[in-house]
C-alpha positions as CSV (number, residue, x, y, z in Angstrom):
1,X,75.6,132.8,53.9
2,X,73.3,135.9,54.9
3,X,75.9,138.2,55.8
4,X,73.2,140.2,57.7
5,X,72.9,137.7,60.4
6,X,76.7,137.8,61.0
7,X,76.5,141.8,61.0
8,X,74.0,141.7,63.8
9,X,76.2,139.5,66.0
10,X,79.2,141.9,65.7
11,X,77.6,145.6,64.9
12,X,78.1,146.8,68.3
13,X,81.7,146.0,68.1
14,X,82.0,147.6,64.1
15,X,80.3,150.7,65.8
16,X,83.2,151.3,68.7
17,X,85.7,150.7,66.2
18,X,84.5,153.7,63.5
19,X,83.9,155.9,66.5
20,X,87.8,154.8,68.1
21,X,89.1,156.3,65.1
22,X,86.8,159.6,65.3
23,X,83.6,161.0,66.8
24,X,80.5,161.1,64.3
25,X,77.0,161.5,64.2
26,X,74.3,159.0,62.9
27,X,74.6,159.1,59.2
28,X,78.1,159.4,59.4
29,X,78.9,156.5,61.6
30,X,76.3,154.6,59.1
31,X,78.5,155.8,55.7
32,X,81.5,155.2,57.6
33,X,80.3,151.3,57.9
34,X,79.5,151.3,54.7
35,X,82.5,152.7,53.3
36,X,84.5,150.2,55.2
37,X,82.9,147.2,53.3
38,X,79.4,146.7,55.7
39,X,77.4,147.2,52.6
40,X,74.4,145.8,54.1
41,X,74.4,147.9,57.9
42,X,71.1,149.4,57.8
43,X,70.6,153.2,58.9
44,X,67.8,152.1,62.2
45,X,70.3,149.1,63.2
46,X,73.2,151.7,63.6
47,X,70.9,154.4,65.1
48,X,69.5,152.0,68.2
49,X,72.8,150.7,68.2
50,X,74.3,153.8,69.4
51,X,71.5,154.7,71.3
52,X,71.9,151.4,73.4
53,X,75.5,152.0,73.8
54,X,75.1,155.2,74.7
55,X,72.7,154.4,77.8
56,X,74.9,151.3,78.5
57,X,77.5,154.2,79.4
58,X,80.2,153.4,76.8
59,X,79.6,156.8,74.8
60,X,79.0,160.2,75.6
61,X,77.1,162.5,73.4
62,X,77.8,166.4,72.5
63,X,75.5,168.4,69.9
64,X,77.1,170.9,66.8
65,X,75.5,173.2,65.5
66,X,74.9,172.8,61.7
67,X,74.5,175.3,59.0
68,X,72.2,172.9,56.4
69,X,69.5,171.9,59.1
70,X,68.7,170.6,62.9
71,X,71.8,170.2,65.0
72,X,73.9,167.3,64.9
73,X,74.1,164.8,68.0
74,X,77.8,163.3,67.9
75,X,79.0,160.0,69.4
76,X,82.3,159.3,71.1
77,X,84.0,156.4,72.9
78,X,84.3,157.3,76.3
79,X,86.9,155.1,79.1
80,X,84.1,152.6,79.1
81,X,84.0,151.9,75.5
82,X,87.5,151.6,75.0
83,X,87.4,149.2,77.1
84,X,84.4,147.5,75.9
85,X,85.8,147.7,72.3
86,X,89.3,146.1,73.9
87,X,87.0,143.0,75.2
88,X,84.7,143.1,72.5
89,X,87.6,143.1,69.9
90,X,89.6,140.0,71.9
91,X,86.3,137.8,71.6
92,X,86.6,138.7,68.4
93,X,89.9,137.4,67.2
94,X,89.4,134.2,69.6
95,X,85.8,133.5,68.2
96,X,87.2,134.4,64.5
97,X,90.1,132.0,65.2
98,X,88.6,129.1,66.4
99,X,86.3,129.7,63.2
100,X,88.7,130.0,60.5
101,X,90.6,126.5,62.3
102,X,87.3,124.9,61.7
103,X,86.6,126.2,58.4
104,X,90.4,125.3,56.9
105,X,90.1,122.0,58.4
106,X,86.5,121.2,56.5
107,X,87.9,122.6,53.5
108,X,91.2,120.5,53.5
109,X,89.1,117.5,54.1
110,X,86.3,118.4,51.5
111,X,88.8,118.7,49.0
């Protein structure tokens, strides 16, 4: 199955839920994907993405100064993307439920 298919379907959602646990900038949201198993999240898919969701109003932006080179633009959740990552994250579980029923069932029968 091409995993990277499945990532752009839910990469909005994986986004919230790295900047729920903590603010970051680009790279770092992107290594903090990466680090949680998204091997395959590439760096310009992560960058629009929080450029969309930050013009869909569901982050807010704030810039740190940074001693190794150019400022750093960080990311956070703001009210609206809490509560777009609570929808987003129901959908989710439903979606990945129905799915997994589906799956199981297959599998039973295939076997």
């Amino acid at each position: 199955m091409d995993t990277s298919q499945l990532l752009k379907g839910v990469l909005d959602l994986a986004v919230l839920a790295v900047l729920r646990e903590d603010d970051g900038y680009g790279y770092d949201v992107v290594r903090r994907l990466r680090a949680a198993g998204l091997t395959e999240v590439g760096d310009a898919s992560v960058y629009g993405t929080l450029r969309r969701l930050y013009h869909a109003g569901a982050l807010t932006t704030y810039v740190v100064p940074s001693e190794e080179g150019p400022h750093r633009k960080y990311y956070s959740l703001n009210g609206s993307g809490r509560d777009l990552l609570r929808r987003s994250a129901k959908t989710w579980r439903e979606f990945a439920g129905v799915l997994t029923e589906l799956v199981d069932h297959a599998t039973k029968e295939a076997a």
